[in-house]
C-alpha positions as a Markdown table, in Angstrom:
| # | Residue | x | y | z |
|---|---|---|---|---|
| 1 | Unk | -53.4 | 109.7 | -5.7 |
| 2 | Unk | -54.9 | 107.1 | -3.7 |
| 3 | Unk | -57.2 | 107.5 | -0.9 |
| 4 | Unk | -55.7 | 107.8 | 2.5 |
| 5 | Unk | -56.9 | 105.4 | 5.3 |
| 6 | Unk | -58.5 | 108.5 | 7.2 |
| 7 | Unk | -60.5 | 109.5 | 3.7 |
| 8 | Unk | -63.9 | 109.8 | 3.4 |
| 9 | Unk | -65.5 | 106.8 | 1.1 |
| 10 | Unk | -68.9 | 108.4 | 1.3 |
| 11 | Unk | -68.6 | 108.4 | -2.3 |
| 12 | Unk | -69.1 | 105.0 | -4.1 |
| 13 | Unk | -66.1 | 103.9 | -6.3 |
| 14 | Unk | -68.0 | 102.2 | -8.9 |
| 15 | Unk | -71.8 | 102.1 | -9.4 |
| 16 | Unk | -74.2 | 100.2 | -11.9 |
| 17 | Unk | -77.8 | 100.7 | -11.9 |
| 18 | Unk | -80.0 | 98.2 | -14.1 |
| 19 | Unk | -77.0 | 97.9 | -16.6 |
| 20 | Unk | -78.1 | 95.7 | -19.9 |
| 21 | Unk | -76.7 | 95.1 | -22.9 |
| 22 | Unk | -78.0 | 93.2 | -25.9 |
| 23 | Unk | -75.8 | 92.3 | -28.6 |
| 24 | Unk | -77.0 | 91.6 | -32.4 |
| 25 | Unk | -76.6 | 88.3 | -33.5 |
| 26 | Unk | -77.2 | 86.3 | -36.8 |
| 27 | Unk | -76.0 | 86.5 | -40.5 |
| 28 | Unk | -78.0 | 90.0 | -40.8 |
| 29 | Unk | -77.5 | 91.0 | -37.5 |
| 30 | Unk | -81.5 | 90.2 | -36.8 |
| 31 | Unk | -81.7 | 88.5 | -33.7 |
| 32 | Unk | -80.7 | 89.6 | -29.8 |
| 33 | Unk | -78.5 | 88.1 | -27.5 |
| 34 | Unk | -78.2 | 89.7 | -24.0 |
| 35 | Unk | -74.8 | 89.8 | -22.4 |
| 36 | Unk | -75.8 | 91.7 | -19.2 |
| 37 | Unk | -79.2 | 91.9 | -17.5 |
| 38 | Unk | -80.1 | 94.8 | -15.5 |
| 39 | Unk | -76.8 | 94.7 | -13.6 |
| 40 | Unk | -76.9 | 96.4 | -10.0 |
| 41 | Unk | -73.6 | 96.7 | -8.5 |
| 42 | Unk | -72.3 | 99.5 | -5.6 |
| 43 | Unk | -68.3 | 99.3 | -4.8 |
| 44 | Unk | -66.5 | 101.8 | -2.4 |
| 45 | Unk | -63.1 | 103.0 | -2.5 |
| 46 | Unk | -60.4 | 101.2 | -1.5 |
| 47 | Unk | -61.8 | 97.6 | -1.5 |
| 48 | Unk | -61.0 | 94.7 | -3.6 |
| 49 | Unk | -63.7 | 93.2 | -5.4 |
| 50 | Unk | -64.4 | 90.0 | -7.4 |
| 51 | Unk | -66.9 | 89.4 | -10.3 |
| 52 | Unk | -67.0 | 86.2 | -10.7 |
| 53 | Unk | -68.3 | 83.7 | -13.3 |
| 54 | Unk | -67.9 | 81.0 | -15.9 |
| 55 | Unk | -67.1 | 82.0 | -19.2 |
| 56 | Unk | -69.7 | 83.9 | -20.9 |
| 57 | Unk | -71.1 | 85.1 | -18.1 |
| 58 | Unk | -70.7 | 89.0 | -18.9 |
| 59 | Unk | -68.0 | 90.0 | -16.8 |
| 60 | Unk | -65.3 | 91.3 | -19.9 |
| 61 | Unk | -69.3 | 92.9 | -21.1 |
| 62 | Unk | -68.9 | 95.0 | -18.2 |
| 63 | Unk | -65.4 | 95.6 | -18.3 |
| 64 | Unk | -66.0 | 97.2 | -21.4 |
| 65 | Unk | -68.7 | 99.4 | -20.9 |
| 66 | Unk | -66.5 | 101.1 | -18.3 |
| 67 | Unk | -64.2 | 101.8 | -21.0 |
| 68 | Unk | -66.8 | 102.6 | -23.3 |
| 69 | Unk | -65.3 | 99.7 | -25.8 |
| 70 | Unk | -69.3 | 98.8 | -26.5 |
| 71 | Unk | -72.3 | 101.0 | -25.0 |
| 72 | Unk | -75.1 | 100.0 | -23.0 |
| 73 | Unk | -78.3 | 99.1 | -24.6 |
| 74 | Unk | -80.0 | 100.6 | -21.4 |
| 75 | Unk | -79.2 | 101.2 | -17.9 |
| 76 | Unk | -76.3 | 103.7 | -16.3 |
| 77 | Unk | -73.1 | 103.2 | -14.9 |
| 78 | Unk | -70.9 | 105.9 | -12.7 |
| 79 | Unk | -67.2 | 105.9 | -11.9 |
| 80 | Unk | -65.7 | 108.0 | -9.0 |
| 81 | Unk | -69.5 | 110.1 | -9.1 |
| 82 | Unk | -68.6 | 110.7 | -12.8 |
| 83 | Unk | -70.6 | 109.8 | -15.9 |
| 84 | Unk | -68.3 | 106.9 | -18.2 |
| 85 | Unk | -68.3 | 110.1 | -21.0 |
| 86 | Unk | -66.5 | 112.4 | -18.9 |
| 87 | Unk | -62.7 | 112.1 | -20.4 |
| 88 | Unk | -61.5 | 113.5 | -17.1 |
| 89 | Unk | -62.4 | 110.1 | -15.5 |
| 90 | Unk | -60.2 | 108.2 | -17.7 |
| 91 | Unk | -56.8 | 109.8 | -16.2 |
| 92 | Unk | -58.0 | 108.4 | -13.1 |
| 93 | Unk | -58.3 | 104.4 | -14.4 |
| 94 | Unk | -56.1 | 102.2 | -15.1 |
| 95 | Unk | -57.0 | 99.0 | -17.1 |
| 96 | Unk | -55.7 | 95.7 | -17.8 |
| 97 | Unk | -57.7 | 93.9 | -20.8 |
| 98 | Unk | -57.9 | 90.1 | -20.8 |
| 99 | Unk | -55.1 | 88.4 | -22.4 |
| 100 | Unk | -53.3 | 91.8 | -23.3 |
| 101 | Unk | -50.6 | 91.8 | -26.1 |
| 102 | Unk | -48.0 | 95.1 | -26.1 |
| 103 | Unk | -45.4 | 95.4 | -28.8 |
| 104 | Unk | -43.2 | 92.9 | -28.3 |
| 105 | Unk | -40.4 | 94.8 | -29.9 |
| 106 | Unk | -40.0 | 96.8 | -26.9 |
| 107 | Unk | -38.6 | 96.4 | -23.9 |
| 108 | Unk | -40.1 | 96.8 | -20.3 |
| 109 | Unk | -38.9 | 100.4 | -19.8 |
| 110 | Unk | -39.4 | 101.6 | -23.4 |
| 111 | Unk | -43.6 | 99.9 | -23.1 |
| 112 | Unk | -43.9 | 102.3 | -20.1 |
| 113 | Unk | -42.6 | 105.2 | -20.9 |
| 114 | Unk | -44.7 | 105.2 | -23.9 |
| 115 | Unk | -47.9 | 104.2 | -21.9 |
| 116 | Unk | -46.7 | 107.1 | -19.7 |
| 117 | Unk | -46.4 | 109.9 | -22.7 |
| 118 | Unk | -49.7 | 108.8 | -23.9 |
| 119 | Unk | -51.0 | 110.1 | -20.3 |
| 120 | Unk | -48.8 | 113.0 | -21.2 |
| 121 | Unk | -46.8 | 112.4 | -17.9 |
| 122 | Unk | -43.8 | 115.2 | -17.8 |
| 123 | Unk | -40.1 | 113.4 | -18.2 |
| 124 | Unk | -38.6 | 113.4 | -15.0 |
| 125 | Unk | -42.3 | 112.2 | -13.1 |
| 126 | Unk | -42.1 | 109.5 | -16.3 |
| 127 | Unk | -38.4 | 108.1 | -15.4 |
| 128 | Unk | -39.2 | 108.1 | -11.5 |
| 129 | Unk | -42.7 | 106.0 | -11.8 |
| 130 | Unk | -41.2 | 103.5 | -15.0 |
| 131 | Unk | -38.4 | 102.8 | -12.2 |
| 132 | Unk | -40.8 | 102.4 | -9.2 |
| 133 | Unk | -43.6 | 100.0 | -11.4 |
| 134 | Unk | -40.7 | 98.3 | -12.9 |
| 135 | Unk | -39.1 | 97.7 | -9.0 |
| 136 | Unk | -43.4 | 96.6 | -7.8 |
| 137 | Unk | -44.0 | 94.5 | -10.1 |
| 138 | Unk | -40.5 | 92.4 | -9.8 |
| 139 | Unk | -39.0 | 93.2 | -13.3 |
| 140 | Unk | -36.3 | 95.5 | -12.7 |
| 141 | Unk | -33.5 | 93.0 | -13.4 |
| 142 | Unk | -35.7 | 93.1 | -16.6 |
| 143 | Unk | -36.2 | 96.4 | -17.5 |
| 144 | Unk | -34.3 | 95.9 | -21.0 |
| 145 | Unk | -35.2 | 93.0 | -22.4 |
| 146 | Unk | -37.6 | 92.6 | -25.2 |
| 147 | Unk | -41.2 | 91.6 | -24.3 |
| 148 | Unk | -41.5 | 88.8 | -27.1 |
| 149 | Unk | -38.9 | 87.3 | -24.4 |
| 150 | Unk | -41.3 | 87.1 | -21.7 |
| 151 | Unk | -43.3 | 84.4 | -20.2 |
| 152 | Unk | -47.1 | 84.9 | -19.5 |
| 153 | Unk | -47.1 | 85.6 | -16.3 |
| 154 | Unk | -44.2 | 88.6 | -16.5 |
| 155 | Unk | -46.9 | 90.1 | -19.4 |
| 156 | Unk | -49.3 | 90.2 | -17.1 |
| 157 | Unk | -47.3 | 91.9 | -14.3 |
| 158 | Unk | -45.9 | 94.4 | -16.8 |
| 159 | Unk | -49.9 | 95.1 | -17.8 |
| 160 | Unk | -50.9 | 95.7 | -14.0 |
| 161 | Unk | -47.6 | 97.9 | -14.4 |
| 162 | Unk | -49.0 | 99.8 | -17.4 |
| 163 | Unk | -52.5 | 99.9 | -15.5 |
| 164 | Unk | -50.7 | 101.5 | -12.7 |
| 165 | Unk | -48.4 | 104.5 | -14.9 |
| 166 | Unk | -50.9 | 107.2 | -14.1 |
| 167 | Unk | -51.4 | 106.7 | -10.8 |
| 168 | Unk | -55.1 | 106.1 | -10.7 |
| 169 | Unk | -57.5 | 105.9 | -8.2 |
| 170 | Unk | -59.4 | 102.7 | -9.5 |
| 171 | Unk | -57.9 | 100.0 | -10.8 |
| 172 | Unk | -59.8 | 97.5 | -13.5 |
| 173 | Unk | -58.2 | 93.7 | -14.1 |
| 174 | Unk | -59.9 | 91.2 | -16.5 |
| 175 | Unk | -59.1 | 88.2 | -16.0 |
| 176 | Unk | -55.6 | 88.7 | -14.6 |
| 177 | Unk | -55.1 | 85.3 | -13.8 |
| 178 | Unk | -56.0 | 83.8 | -17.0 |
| 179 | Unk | -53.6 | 81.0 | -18.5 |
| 180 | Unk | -51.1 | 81.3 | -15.6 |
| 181 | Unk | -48.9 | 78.8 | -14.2 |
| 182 | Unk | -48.9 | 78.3 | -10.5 |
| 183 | Unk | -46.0 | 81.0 | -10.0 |
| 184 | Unk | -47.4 | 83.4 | -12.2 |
| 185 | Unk | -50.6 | 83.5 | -10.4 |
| 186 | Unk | -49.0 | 84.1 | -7.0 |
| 187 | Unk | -47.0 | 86.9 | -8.5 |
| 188 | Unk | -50.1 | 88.5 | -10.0 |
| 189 | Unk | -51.5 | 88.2 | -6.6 |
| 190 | Unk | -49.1 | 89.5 | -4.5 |
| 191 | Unk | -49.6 | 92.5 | -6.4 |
| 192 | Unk | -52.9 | 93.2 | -6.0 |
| 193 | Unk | -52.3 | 92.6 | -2.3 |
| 194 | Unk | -49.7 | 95.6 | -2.6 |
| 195 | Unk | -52.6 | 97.7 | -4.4 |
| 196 | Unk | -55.1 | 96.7 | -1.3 |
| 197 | Unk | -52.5 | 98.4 | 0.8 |
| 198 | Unk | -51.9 | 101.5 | -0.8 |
| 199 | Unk | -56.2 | 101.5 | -0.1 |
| 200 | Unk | -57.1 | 101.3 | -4.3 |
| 201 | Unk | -59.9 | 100.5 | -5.6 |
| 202 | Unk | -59.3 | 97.3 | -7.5 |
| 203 | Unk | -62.5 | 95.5 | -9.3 |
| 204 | Unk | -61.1 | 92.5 | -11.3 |
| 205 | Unk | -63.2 | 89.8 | -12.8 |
| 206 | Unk | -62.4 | 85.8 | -12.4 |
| 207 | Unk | -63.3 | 82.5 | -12.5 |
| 208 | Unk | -60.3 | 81.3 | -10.6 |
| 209 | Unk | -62.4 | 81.0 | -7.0 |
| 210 | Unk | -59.5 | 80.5 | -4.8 |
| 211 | Unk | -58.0 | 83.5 | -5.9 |
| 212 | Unk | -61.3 | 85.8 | -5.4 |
| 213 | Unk | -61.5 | 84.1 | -1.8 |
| 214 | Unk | -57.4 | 85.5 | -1.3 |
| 215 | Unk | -57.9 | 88.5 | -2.6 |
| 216 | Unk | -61.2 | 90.0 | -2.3 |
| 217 | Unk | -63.5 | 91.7 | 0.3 |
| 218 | Unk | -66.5 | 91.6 | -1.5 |
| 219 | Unk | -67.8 | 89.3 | -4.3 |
| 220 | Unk | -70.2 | 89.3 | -6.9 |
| 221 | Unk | -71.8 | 86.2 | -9.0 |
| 222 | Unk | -72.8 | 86.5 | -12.7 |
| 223 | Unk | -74.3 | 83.6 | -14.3 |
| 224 | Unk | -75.7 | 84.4 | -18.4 |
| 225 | Unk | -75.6 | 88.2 | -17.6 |
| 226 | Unk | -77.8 | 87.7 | -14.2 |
| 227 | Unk | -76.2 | 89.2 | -10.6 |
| 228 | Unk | -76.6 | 85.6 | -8.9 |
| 229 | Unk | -75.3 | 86.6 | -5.7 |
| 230 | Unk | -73.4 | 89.6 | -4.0 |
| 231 | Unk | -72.2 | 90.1 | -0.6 |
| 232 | Unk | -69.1 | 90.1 | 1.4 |
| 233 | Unk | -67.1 | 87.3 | 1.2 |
| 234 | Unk | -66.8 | 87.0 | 4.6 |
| 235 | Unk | -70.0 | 87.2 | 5.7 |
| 236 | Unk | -70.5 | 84.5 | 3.1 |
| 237 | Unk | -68.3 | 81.7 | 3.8 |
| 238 | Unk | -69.4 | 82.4 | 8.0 |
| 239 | Unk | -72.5 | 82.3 | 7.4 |
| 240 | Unk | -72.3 | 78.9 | 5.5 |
| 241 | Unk | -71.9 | 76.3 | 8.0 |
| 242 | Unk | -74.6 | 73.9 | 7.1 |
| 243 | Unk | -73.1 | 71.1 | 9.1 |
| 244 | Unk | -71.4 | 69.7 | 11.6 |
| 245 | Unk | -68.8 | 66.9 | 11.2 |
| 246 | Unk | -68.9 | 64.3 | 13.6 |
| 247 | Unk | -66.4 | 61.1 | 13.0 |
| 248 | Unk | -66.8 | 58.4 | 15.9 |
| 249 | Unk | -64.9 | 54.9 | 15.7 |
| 250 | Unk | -67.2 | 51.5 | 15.5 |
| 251 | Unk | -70.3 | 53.2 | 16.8 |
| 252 | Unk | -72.8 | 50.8 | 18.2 |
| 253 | Unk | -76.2 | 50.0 | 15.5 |
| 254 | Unk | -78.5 | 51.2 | 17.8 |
| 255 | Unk | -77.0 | 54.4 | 18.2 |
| 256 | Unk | -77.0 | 55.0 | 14.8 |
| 257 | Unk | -80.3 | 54.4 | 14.7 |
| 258 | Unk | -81.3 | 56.5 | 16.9 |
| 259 | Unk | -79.8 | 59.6 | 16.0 |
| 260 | Unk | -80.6 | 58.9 | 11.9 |
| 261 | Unk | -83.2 | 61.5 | 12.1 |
| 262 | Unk | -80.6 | 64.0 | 12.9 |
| 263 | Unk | -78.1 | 63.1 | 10.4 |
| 264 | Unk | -77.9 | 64.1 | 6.7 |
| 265 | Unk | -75.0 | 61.6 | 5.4 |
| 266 | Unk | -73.1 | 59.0 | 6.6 |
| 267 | Unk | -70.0 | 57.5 | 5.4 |
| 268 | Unk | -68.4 | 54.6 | 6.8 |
| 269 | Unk | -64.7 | 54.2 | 6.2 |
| 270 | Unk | -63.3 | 50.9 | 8.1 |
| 271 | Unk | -64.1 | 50.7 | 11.8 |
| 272 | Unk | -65.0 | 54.8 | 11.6 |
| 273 | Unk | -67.9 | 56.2 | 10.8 |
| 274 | Unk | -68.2 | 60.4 | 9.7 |
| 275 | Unk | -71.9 | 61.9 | 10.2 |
| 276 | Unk | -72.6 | 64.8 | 8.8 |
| 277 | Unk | -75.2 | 66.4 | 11.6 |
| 278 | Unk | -78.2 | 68.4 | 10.1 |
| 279 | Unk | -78.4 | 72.3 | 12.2 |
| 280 | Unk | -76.9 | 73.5 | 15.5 |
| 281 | Unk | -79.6 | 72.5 | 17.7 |
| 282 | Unk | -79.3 | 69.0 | 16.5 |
| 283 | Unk | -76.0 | 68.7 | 18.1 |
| 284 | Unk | -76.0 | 67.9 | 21.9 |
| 285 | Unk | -79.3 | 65.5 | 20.9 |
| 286 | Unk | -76.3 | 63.7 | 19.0 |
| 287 | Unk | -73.3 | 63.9 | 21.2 |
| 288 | Unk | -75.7 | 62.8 | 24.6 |
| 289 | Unk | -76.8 | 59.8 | 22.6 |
| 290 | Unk | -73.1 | 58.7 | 21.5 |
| 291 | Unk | -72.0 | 59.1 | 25.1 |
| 292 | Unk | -74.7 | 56.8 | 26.6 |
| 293 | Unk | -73.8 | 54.2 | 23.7 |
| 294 | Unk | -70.1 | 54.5 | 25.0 |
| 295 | Unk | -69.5 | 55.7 | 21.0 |
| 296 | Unk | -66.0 | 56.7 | 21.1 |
| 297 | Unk | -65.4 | 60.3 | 19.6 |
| 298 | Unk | -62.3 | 61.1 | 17.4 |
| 299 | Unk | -63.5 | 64.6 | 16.2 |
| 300 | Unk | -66.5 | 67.1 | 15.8 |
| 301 | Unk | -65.8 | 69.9 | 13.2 |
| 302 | Unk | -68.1 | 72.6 | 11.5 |
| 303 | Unk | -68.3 | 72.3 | 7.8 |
| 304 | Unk | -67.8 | 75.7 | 6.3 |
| 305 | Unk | -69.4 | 76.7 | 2.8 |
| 306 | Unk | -66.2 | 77.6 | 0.7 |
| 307 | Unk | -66.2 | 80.1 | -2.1 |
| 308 | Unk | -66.9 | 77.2 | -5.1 |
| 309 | Unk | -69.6 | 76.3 | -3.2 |
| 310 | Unk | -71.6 | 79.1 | -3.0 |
| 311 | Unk | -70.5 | 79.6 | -6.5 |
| 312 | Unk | -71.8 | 76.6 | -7.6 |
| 313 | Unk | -75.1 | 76.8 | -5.7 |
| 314 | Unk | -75.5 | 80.1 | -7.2 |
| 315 | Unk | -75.0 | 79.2 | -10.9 |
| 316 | Unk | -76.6 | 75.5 | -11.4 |
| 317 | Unk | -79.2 | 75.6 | -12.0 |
| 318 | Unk | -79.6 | 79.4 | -12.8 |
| 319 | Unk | -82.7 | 79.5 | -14.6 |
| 320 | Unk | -84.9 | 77.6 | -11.2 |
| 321 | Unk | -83.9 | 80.8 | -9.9 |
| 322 | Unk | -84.7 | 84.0 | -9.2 |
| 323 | Unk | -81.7 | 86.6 | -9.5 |
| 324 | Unk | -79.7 | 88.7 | -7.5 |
| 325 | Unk | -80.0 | 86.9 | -4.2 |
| 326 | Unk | -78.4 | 88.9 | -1.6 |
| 327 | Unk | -75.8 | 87.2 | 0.2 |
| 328 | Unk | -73.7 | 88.3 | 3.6 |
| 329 | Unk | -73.8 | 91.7 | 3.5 |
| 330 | Unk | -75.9 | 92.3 | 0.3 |
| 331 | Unk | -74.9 | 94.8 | -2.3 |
| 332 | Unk | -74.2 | 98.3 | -0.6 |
């Protein structure tokens, strides 16, 4: 079962410490190419969090080791306390592979009551759970048609189903949003907003940002197999306001002037003008001068960092950097 809300989380859901993996590359398998570079990562139950990156980055890399699909070239990695070779661990995951494919000879009900049998879930706990996933994720009406019948996006909510048969305490998603439609993606979502309430641990990887800034509590950056950035989302996006937005309309020339050493851009757009004012402390300097210049003010706004561009700052260039910034938060 799931946590409660009064539970303990003392212990961390999901823990890396300097996880690497080098894959062999090349006609005779001579050369190195590293997918994951001394990851560092510590999750605790019941959040949602995002690792995010382009494609190659080494988030499915990670995926897999969980599942031991490939091993680690060095470097450790716990689940729930456990070690990823204890088998007893396993009936307490649930996983969702990127761009899954099920026997599409099946139907809805028949899919989970064979991913529930695998589990070796007793009958009458089988029929009650295939009816409640069925119900959660929005396919009851469903239940008996074939899956080759399905559209993308019901595949993917019959996988988070499948991920969900036995009940686990952690759930894994790669790339659940991949190749979705606009409707599929807010179904998919809505149901990892159902596992945030029932306080699971859900840990899914994307590169969709405005999904990870929905969903998630904390984040996590990969660029080339290098933690970029990790912190609480949050704390990140508040703690980006690099600017302040201040739009006047046909400003005087010598005001502008004046305040230019205080401004960082400036865009005129007919008779307005938007400034972009550098710091905090920069402000009432700014606001005393367009007063005495009789500027007339339409608006002064804070410009927030949003998830892309934190994502972006952390990313390009990657190699001028040093990684695993901290961000927010840091990485608990």
């Amino acid at each position: 079962m799931p946590p409660s809300a009064g539970q303990s989380t003392a212990m961390l859901a999901i823990e890396t410490i300097r996880l690497t993996k080098n894959y062999r590359v090349g006609f005779w398998k001579t050369g190195s190419q590293r997918a994951l570079d001394s990851l560092d990562l510590r999750i605790e139950t019941g959040e949602v969090f995002g690792l995010l990156g382009p494609n190659g980055a080494g988030k499915t890399t990670t995926l897999k080791i969980f599942f031991r699909l490939v091993f680690p070239t060095s470097g450790a990695a716990r689940i729930l306390g456990r070690e990823l070779d204890d088998r007893a661990l396993h009936q307490r995951l649930g996983y969702l592979p990127e761009n899954p494919y099920f026997y599409d000879h099946l139907t809805a009900k028949e899919f989970l009551n064979h991913a529930g049998r695998l589990f070796g879930i007793g009958k009458d706990d089988l029929r009650r759970r295939v009816n409640h996933l069925l119900e959660q994720a929005g396919l009851a009406e469903s239940r008996n048609v074939p899956l080759r019948k399905f559209s993308k996006g019901m595949v993917q909510r019959l996988g988070i189903a499948q991920a969900l048969i036995n009940d686990p305490e952690v759930v894994f998603l790669d790339e659940p949003m991949s190749g979705l439609d606009p409707l599929g993606r807010r179904e998919v979502r809505d149901l990892v907003l159902q596992l945030r309430e029932e306080k699971r641990t859900v840990f899914f990887s994307t590169h969709i940002l405005s999904d990870a800034e929905t969903l998630c509590d904390r984040v996590a950056i990969l660029n080339r197999g290098k933690l970029q950035g990790c912190g609480d989302l949050r704390e990140i996006l508040r703690l980006g306001v690099s600017t302040t937005e201040l739009v006047l309309e046909n400003p005087a020339h010598g005001f502008l002037e004046e305040i230019r050493p205080c401004v960082v851009s400036l865009i005129r757009t007919g008779e307005r003008v938007r400034l972009g004012i550098r710091g905090e402390t920069s402000i009432p300097q700014v606001l005393e001068a367009a007063l005495r210049h009789k500027a007339r003010i339409i608006s002064l706004n804070p410009v927030k960092m949003s998830l892309e561009d934190y994502f972006l700052a952390q990313v390009s260039p990657a190699e001028t950097r040093e990684p695993a910034a901290t961000a927010g938060t840091g990485n608990r």
